[in-house]
C-alpha positions in Angstrom: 132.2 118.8 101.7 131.5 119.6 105.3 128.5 121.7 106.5 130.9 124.4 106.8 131.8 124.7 103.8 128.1 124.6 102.3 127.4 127.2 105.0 130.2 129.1 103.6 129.2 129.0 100.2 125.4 129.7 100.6 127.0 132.8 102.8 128.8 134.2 99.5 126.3 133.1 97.3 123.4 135.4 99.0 126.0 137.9 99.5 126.3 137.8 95.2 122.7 138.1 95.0 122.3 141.0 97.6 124.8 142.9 95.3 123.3 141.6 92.1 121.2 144.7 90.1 120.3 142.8 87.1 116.9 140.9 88.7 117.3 137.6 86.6 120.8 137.5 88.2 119.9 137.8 91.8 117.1 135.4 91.3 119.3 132.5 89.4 122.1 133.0 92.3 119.3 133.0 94.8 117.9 129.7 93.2 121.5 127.7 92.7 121.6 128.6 96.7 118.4 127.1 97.1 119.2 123.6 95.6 122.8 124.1 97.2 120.6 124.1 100.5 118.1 121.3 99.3 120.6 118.6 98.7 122.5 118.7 102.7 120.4 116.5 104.8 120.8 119.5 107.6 123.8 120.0 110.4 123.9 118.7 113.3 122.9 120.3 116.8 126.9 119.8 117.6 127.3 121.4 114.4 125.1 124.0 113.9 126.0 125.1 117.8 129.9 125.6 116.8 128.9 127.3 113.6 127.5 129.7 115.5 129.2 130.5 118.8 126.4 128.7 120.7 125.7 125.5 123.0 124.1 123.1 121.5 121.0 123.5 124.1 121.0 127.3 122.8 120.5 125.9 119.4 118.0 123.3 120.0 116.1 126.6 122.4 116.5 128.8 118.6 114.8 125.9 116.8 112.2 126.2 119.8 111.6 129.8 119.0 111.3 129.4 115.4 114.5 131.2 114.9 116.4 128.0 113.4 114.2 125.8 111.0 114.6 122.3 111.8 114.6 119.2 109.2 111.1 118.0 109.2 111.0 114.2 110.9 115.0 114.6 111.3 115.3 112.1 114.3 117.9 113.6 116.0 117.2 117.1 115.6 118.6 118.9 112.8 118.9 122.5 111.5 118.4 123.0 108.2 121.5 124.5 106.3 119.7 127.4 104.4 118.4 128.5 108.1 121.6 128.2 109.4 123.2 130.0 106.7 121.2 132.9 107.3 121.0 133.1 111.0 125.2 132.8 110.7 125.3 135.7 108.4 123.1 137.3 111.2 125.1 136.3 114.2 128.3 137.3 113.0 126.5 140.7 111.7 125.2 141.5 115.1 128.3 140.2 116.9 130.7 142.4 115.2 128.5 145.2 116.9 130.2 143.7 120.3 126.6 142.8 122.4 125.6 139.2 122.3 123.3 139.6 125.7 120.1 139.7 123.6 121.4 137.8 120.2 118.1 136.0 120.3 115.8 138.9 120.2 118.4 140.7 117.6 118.2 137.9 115.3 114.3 137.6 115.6 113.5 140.9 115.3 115.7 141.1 112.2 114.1 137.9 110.8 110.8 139.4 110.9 111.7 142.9 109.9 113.3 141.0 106.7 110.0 139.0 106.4 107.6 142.0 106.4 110.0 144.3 103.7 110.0 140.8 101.4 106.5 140.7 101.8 104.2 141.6 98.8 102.2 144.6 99.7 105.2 146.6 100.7 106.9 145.4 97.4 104.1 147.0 95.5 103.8 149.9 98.0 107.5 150.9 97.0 107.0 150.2 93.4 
């Protein structure tokens, strides 16, 4: 199975989950992509850069920025699919909007937004 292809299904998987209500759902499909993710060694630069639309020096400048999650001791760099997965779904979100001049930023500031509504406190602040 190519990278692709796991991208691709870690892509629909979340996508399940995200339209999941029953909790013990979401979290199962949420989990299966997890050990989907756990068991690629990561894409390559070359790879993770078509994937995405990108050169492979934007890439390697994403993983730089924290955007992209590399594989720990991966010697060459790689992204780690579960990062890459995500960042995708992100990409292609934000290019279907038709600016891609500040895709960086975009993808950042949507990381982090994500980050701080996922975090606890505002969990139990909603509830």
């Amino acid at each position: 199975m190519s990278v692709v292809e796991v991208i691709d299904d870690l892509i629909a998987l979340q996508r399940l989950a995200d339209r999941e209500d029953d909790t013990a759902s979401r979290q199962t499909l949420q989990l299966v992509g997890r050990h989907v993710a756990e068991r690629e060694r990561g894409a390559k630069v070359a790879d993770a850069a078509v994937l995405l639309g990108l050169s492979a020096p934007t890439v390697r400048s994403w993983v730089g920025a924290g955007v992209l999650s590399a594989v720990p001791d991966a010697r060459p760099l790689r992204v780690e699919v579960a990062s890459l997965a995500l960042v995708k779904q992100l990409v292609d979100e934000l290019r279907s909007y038709g600016d891609d001049r500040h895709l960086l930023a975009e993808v950042a500031r949507v990381l982090r937004d994500r980050a701080v509504l996922t975090g606890d406190d505002v969990i139990s602040a909603i509830e």
